[in-house]
C-alpha positions in Angstrom: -32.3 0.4 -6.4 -34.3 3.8 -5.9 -32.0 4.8 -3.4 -28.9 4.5 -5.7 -30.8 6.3 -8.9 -31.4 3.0 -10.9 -35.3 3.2 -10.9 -38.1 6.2 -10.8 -40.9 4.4 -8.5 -41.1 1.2 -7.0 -43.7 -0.9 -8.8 -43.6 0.7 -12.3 -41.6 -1.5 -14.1 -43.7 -4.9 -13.7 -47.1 -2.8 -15.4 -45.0 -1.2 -18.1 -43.5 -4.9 -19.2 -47.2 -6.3 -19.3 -48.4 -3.5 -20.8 -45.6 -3.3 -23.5 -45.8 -7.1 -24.3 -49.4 -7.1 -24.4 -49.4 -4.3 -27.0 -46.6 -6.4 -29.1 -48.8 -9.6 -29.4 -46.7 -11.6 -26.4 -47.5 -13.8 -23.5 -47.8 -12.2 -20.4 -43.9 -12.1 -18.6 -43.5 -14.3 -15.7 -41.8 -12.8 -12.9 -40.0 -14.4 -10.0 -39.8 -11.8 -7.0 -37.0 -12.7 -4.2 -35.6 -10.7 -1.8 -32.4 -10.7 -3.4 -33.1 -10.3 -7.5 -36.3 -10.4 -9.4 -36.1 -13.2 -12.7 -38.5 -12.5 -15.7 -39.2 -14.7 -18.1 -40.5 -13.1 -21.6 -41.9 -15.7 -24.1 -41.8 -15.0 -28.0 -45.5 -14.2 -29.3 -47.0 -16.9 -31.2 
């Protein structure tokens, strides 16, 4: 995905989710990291 101009640096995406749903009151995402795909599950505040 860097390679092809999709993303800036690995890695920055997963602490900028956190840090964003934190900020807005939600649960921590849960993320699924495979080889092939990465699945994130974002859960409504409460």
């Amino acid at each position: 995905m860097k390679n092809m101009g999709f993303m800036q640096r690995f890695g920055i995406g997963i602490e900028t989710a956190r840090r964003t749903l934190a900020a807005n009151g939600n649960p921590p995402p849960e993320f699924d990291v495979q080889d092939a795909f990465v699945l994130v599950t974002v859960r409504r505040r409460p």
